[in-house]
C-alpha positions in Angstrom: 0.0 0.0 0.0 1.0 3.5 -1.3 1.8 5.4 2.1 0.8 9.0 2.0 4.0 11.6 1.6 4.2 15.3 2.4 4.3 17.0 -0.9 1.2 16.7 -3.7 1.9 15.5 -6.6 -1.2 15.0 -9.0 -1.5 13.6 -12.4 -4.3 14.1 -14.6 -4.8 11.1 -17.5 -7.5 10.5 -19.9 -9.6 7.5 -20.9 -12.3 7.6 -23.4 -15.8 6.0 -23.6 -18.9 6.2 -25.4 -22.4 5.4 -25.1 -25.2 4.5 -27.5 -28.6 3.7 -26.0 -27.2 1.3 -23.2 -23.7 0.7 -24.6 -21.5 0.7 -27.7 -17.8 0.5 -28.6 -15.9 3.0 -27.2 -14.4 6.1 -29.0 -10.6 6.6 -30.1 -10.5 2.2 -30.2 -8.0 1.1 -33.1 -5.0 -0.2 -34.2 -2.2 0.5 -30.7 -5.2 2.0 -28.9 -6.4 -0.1 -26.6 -10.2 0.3 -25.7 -11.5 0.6 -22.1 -14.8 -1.4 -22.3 -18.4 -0.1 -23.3 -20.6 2.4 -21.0 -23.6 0.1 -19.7 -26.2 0.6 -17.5 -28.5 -2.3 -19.4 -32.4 -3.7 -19.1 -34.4 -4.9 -16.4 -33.3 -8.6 -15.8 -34.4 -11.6 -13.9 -32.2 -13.9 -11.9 -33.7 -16.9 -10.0 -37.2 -15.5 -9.7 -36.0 -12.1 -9.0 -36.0 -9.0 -10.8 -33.3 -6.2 -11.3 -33.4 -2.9 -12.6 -30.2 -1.1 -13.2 -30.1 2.3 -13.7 -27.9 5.8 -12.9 -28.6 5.7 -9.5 -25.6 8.7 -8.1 -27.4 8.7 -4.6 -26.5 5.3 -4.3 -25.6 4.2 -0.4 -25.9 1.0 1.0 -25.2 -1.7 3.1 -25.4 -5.7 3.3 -22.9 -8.3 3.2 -19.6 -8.3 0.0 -18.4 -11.4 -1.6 -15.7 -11.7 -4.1 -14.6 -14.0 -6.8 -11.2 -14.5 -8.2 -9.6 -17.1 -9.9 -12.3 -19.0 -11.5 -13.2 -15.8 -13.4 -9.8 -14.0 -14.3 -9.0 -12.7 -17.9 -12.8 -13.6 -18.7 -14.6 -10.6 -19.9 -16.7 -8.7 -17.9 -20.9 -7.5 -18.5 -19.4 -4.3 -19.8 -16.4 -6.1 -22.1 -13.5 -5.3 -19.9 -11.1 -8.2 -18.9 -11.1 -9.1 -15.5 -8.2 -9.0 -13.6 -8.6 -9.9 -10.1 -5.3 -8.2 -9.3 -7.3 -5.0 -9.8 -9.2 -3.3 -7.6 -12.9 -4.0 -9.3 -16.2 -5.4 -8.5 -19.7 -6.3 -9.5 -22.8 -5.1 -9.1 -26.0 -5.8 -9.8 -27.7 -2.7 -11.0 -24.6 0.4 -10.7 -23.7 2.2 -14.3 -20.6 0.4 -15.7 -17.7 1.7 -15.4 -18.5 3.5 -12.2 -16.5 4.1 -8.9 -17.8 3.7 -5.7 -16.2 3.4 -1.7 -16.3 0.0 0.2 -15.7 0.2 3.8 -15.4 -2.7 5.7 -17.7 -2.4 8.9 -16.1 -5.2 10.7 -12.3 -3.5 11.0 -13.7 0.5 9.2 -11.0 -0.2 6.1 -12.3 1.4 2.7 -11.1 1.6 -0.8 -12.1 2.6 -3.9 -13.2 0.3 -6.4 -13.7 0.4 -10.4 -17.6 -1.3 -11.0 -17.5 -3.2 -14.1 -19.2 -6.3 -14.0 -23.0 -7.3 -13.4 -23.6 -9.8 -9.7 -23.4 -11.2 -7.4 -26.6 -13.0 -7.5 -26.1 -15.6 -4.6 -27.5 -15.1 -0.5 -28.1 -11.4 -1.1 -24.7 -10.1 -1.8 -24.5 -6.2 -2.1 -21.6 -6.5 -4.1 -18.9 -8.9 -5.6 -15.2 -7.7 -5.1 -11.9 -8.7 -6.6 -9.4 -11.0 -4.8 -7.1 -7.8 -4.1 -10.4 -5.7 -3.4 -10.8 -8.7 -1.0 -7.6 -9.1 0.4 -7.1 -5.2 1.3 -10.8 -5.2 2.8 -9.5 -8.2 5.4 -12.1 -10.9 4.6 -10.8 -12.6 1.2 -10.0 -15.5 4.4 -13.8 -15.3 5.7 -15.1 -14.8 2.3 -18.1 -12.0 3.2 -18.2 -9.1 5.6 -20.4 -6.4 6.3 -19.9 -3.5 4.2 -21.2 -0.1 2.9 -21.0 0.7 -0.5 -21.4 4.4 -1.8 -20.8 5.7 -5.0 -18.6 8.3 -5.9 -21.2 10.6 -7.4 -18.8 13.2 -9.1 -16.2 11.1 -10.7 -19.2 8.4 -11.8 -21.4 11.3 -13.4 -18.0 12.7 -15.2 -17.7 9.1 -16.9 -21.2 9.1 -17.7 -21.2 12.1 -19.2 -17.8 12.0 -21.4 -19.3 8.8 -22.4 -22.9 10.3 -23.9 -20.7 13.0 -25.7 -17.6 10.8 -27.2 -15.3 13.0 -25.5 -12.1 12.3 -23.1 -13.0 12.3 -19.6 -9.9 13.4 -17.7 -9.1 11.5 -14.5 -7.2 11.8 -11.4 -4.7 9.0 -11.8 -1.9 9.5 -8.7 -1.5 11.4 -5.9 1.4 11.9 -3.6 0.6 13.5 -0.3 -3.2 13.5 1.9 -6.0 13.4 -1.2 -6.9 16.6 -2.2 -10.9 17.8 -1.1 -11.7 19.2 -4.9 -9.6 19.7 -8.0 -7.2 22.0 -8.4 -8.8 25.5 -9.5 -7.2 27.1 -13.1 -4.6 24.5 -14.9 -3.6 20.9 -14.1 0.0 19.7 -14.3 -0.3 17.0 -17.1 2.6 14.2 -17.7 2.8 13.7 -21.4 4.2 10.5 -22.7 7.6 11.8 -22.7 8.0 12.8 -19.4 7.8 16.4 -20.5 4.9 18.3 -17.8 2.2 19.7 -20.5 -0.9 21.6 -18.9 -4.7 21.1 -19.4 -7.5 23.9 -18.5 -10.1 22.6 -15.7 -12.9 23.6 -16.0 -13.7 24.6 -12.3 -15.9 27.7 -10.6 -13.6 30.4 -9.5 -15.4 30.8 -6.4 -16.3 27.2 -5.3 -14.2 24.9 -7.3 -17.1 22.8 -8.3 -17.1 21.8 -12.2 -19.5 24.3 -14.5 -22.0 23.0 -16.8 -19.4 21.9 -19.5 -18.9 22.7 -22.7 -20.3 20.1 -25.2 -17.0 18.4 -27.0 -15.0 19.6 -23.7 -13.3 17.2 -21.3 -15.2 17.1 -17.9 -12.4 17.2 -15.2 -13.9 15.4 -12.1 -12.9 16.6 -8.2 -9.5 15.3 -7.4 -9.9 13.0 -4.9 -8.9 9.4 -6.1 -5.6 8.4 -6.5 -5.1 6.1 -9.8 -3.5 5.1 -12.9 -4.6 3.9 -16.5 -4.2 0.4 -17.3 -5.4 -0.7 -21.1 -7.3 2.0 -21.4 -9.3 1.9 -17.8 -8.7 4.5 -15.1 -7.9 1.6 -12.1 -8.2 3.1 -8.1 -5.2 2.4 -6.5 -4.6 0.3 -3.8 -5.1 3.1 -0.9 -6.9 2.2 1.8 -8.5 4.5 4.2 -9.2 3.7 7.4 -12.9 5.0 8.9 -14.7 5.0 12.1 -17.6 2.7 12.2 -20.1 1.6 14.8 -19.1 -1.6 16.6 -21.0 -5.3 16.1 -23.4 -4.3 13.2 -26.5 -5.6 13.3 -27.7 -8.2 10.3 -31.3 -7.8 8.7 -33.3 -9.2 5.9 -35.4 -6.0 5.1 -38.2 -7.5 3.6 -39.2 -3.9 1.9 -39.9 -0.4 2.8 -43.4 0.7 2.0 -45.2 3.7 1.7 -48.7 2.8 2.8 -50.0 0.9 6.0 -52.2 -1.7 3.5 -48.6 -2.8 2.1 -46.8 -3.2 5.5 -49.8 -4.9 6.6 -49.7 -7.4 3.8 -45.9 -7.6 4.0 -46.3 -8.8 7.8 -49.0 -11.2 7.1 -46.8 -13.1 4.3 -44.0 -13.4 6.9 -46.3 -15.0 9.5 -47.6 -17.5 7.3 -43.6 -19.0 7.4 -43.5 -18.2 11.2 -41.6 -14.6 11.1 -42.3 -11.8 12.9 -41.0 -9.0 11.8 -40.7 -5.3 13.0 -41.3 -1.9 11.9 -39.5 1.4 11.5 -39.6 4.7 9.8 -37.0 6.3 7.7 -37.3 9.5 5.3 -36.3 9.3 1.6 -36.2 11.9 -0.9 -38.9 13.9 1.5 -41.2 10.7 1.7 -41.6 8.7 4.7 -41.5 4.7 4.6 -42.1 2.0 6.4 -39.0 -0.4 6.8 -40.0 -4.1 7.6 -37.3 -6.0 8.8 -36.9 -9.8 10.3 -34.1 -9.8 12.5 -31.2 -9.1 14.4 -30.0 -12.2 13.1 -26.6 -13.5 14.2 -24.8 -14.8 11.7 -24.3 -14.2 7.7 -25.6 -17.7 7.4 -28.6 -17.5 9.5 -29.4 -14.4 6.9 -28.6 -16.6 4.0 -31.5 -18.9 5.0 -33.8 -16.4 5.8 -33.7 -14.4 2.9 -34.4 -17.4 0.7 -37.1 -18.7 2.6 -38.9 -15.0 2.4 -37.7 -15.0 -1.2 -39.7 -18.3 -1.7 -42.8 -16.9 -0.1 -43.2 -14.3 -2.6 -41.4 -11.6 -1.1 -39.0 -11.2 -3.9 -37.7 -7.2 -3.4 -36.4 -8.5 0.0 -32.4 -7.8 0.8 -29.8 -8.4 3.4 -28.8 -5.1 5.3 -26.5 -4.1 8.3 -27.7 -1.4 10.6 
C-alpha cells in the first residue's frame, strides 16, 4: 500500500468512452489504442425469480454483506467487455452504471477503498456486491469470504464518466496522488505528464469561487474533483490500492429487510406473508427523498448464514424485493 507523503503530486490522465442507447464501442479504439470497455447501464433482468433494474442511481448508499470472486473468473470478460483482472481493484454489481466508482468500507475492522464497477452480480444469498481478490484481500475478509460493508458511490467522478461517455469526448481523471487526497480539483490548470515525461498543462474547468465543475462545454473534457488516487491500465482509469481507514459503529446488526413501503395496507400485507412462514418482523420509519417509509425488517440475526436462510425462505414466499442489510 502506497503510504501518504508530504508533498502533492497529481497527475491528470484520460480514458475515453462512449455510449449508445445502453452501450457501444468505445471512442478513439483502433489499431495500438487499446479500448476501455463499453458504457452500460443495461435492461431490467431476472435472476432466479427475481427482478433487477439497473439504472444511474448517483445517490446510491448501502449496506449488506460483499463477496468476491477471483480465480475462476480471471482474464474472462466482464458485462461491460472489460477483462477481468482480479489483481485489480474492481467489483460487481447488480444494478450500478458500468464503469462507475464507488467506496467500500469494511464495517467489521472500518478499512475502505475505492473500487472500479465493471461487472454485473453477485446473485447468490443477497450479496450487495462482488469484489476482486485484491479488493478482498485489502478489505480483510478474502480469508472469511463476506463481511459487512457499505458501498457508496462516488457521485462526481461516476457522473463525469457518464457524461464523457454520452458526448464521445475524453474524460480526464485523477490518476496519482502523492501527499493526503486533495478535497476538490485544483482551480485554473492541471499539471499534465505527457508520454515523454515532458509536464504539459490542461485547462479545468472549475468555478472560480467554489471549485465545483460548471456546466461543461459540449465536446470539452469534464475534469472530475481530485480525490482518487489512480493510474490507467489498457485503457481503464484503475483506483489504486489506498486504503482509508474510517470510524464505524461496533457489532453491526444483520437484517433481511423485507421492503420499505409507503402505505399501512402494504406493511400490513408484508407482515401477514411473513407469519404465514413463522416470522415476525418489525417496523421502522426512515425518510427518503422527502417521503416517509415503512421499513419491515426480520431480524437481528446473528450470523451471515442465518441471513442466507432467511432471505431465501422470504424470497420463496413471494417476497422477492427482500435484501440483506447491516444497521
Amino acid at each position: 500500500m502506497r503510504r501518504w507523503r508530504g508533498v502533492s503530486r497529481v497527475v491528470v490522465l484520460v480514458g475515453v468512452a462512449a455510449l449508445a442507447a445502453c452501450a457501444q464501442k468505445p471512442a478513439g479504439t483502433g489499431p495500438g489504442l487499446p479500448t476501455s470497455g463499453v458504457y452500460k447501464v443495461g435492461k431490467p433482468y431476472q435472476i432466479n425469480g427475481v427482478w433487477y433494474y439497473p439504472k444511474e442511481d448517483f445517490s446510491y448508499d448501502e449496506t449488506g454483506i460483499a463477496s468476491w470472486y477471483g480465480p475462476g473468473f480471471h482474464e474472462k470478460n466482464t458485462a461491460n467487455g472489460e477483462i477481468y483482472d482480479q489483481n485489480e481493484l474492481t467489483a460487481a454489481h447488480k444494478t450500478l452504471p458500468m464503469p462507475s466508482l464507488v467506496r467500500v468500507t469494511n464495517l467489521d475492522n472500518g478499512r475502505s477503498i475505492v473500487v472500479r464497477v465493471n461487472d454485473r452480480g453477485p446473485y447468490a444469498n443477497g450479496r450487495i456486491i462482488d469484489m476482486s481478490r485484491r479488493g478482498a484481500q485489502l478489505l480483510g475478509f478474502d480469508g472469511p469470504g463476506t463481511a459487512k460493508v457499505r458501498v457508496q458511490i462516488l457521485a462526481e467522478e461516476s457522473r463525469a464518466i457518464a457524461a464523457a461517455a454520452r458526448q464521445g469526448t475524453p474524460a480526464p481523471l485523477l490518476a496519482e496522488v502523492d501527499g493526503p487526497p486533495p478535497k476538490a480539483a485544483p482551480r485554473g490548470r492541471i499539471e499534465v505528464s505527457g508520454p515523454s515525461g515532458q509536464a504539459t498543462t490542461l485547462a479545468a474547468s472549475l468555478s472560480p469561487s467554489a471549485g465545483t465543475p460548471r456546466a461543461p462545454v459540449v465536446g470539452a473534457p469534464i475534469p472530475p474533483p481530485a480525490t482518487v488516487a489512480g493510474s490507467m491500465a489498457e485503457g481503464r482509469f484503475v483506483p489504486a490500492p489506498v486504503v482509508a481507514q474510517l470510524p464505524v459503529k461496533a457489532h453491526e446488526a444483520i437484517y433481511v429487510q423485507v421492503g420499505a413501503f409507503g402505505s399501512e395496507e402494504n406493511v400490513a400485507k408484508a407482515r401477514a406473508r411473513l407469519s404465514s412462514i413463522g416470522q415476525r418482523a418489525s417496523v421502522s420509519q426512515t425518510r427518503t427523498a422527502g417521503l416517509t417509509l415503512h421499513r419491515v425488517r426480520v431480524g437481528p440475526l446473528d450470523s451471515v448464514d442465518r441471513a442466507d436462510t432467511l432471505l431465501t425462505q422470504i424470497i420463496q414466499a413471494g417476497l422477492t424485493e427482500a435484501k440483506i442489510v447491516v444497521d
